[in-house]
C-alpha positions in Angstrom: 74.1 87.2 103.1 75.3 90.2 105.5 78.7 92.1 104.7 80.3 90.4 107.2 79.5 87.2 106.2 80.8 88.4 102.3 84.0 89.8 103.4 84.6 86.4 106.5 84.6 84.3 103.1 87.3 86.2 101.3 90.6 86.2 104.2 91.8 88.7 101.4 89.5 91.3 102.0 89.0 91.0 105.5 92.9 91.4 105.5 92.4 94.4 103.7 90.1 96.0 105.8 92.2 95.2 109.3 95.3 95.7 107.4 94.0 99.8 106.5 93.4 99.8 110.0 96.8 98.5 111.1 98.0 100.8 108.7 96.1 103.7 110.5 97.5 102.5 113.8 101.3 102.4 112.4 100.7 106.1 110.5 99.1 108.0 113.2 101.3 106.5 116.0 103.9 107.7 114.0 103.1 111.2 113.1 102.3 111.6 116.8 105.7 110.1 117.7 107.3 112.1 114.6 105.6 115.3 114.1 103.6 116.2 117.3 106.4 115.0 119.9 110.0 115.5 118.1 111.2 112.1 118.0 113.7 110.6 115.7 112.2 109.5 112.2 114.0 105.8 112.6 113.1 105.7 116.2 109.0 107.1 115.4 109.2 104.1 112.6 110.3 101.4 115.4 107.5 102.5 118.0 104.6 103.0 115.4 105.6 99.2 113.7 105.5 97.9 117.5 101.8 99.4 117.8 100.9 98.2 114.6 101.8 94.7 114.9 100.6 94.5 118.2 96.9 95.4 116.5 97.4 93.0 113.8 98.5 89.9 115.3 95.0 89.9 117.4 93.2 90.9 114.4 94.9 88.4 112.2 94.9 85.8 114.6 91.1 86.1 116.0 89.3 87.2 113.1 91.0 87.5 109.6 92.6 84.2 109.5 90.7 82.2 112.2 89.1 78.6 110.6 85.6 78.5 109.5 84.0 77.2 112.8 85.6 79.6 114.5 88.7 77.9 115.8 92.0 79.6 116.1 94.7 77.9 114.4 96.7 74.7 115.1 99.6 76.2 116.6 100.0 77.6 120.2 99.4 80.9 121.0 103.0 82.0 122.1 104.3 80.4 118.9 101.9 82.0 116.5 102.8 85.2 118.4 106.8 84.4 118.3 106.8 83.4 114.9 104.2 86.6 113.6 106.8 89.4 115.6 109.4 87.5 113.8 108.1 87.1 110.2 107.3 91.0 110.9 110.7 91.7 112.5 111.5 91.3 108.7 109.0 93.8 107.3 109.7 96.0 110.1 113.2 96.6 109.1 112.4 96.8 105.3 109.9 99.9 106.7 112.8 101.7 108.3 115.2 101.2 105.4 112.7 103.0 102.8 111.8 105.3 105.3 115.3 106.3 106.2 116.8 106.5 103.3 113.4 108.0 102.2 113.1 110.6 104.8 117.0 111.3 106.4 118.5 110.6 103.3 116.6 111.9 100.5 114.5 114.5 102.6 110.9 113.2 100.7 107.7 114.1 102.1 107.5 111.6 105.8 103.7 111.0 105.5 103.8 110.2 101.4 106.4 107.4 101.8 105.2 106.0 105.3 102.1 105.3 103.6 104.2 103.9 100.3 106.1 101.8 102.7 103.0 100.5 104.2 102.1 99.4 101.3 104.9 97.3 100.6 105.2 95.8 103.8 101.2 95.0 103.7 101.9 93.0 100.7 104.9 90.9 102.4 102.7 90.6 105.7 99.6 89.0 103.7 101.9 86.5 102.0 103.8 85.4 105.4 100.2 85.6 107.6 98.9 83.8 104.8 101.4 80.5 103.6 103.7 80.4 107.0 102.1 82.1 110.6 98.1 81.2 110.3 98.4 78.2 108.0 95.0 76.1 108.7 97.7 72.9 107.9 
């Protein structure tokens, strides 16, 4: 049995992998946005969670969550994609509140509490991705 094969049988760890890679996306999109090009912390947050998401609703949908033969899930595309951004719209705003009150209110290090708050948020995206968006029911 190949690694793939391993990690295709445990949704967990395959969302683990894509999830650190999401997390990459949504961290360096926002230091770039942040740091490099000047723009507002709350702002940078918004952007970098729009990139991210975008990345992890076609690695969710297409590999991480897809049924065993290969199928995507029941439900359409445009509602699996309407109902992901939403569930995430959720996540999304708990990542701005602890990084704004994390960052503009507090003044804590930016890249130490993006990557806390991704960690969070990771946690609540499984769960939803999980039991609601990419049930196989």
């Amino acid at each position: 049995m190949n690694l793939i094969t391993l990690i295709r049988k445990h949704d967990f760890l395959l969302y683990c992998v894509f999830g650190a890679m999401a997390t990459c996306v949504n961290m360096l999109s926002y230091e770039l946005l942040y740091r490099i090009l000047g723009i507002e912390n709350v702002i940078s947050v918004a952007l970098s969670w729009f990139f991210a998401v975008t990345f992890a609703f076609f690695t969710n949908k297409y590999i991480v969550f897809k049924g065993e033969n290969g199928e995507v899930m029941r439900h359409g595309f445009f509602h699996e994609l309407g109902y992901f951004y939403s569930c995430r719209a959720a996540s999304g705003f708990l990542d701005v509140a602890i990084m704004f009150i994390a960052v503009d209110v507090l003044s804590y290090n930016h890249t130490l509490w993006k990557f806390i708050s991704n960690l969070v948020v990771g946690i609540c995206n499984y769960l939803a991705g999980k039991f609601f968006i990419f049930s196989k029911k």
